[in-house]
N, C-alpha and C positions, 0 to 999 in steps of 0.2 A: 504494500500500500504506500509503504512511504518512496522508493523508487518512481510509484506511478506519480506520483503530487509532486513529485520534484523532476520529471520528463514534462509534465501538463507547463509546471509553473517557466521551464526553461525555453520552452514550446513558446506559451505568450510574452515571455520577453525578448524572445527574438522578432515574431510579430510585430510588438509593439515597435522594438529598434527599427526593423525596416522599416515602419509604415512614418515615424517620425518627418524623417527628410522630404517625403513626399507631399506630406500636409504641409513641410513648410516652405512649399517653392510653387504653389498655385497663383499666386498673385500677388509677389512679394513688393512689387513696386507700383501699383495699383491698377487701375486700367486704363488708362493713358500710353503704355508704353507702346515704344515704336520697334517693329520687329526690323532684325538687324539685315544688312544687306549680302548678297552673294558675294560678296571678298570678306566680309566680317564672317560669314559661317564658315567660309573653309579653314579662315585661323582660328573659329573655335575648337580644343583639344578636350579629351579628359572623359567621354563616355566611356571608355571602355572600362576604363579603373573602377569607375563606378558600378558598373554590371560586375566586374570581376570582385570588387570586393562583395557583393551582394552574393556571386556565388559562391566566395570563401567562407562566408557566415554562414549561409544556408547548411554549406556542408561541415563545419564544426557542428552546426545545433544537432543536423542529423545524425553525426557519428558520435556525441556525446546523449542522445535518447537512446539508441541502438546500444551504449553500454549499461544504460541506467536499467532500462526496461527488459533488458534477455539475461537471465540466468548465466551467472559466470561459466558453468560448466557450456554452456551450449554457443559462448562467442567462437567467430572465425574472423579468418581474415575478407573471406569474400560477400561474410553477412557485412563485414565494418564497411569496405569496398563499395557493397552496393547502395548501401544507406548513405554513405559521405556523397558516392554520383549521384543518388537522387537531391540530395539535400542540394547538390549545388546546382543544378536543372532547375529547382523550384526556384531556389533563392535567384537562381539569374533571369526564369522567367516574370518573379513576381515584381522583381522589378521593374522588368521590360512594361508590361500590363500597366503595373500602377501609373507609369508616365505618361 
């Protein structure tokens, strides 16, 4: 019981961490603003880090539920494997979505 409360609780603080950034960049300068032009986009940089860190969390949360939640006799390597790639799929997709 207490493994599951502490998988649940680490679950929604991951949630919560990713969903943070997103509520805060909807309209941070009001609606007035002017969108930027094609020379100003091509030197904008920096998406991808953003996706990759969002897949690097996903897959810590994943691989650290994966050891909270399965019985120490029953880990593997390709249960922890497949749980860190899902984890990081989600977190890169749920990124992708939220934006």
């Amino acid at each position: 019981m207490k493994r599951k409360l502490t998988a649940v609780l680490l679950i929604c603080l991951a949630v919560m961490a990713l969903s943070i950034p997103t509520m805060a960049h909807e309209t941070p300068f009001g609606d007035d603003v002017q969108p930027l032009t094609e020379a100003e986009m091509q030197s904008v940089e920096g998406e991808f880090k953003t996706i990759a860190f969002a897949a690097v969390a996903g897959s810590v949360m994943s691989t650290t539920s994966y050891f909270v939640t399965t019985p120490r006799s029953r880990w593997s390597m390709s249960g922890a494997a497949r749980s860190a790639l899902a984890g990081a799929v989600t977190g890169a997709m749920g990124f992708s979505l939220a934006r």
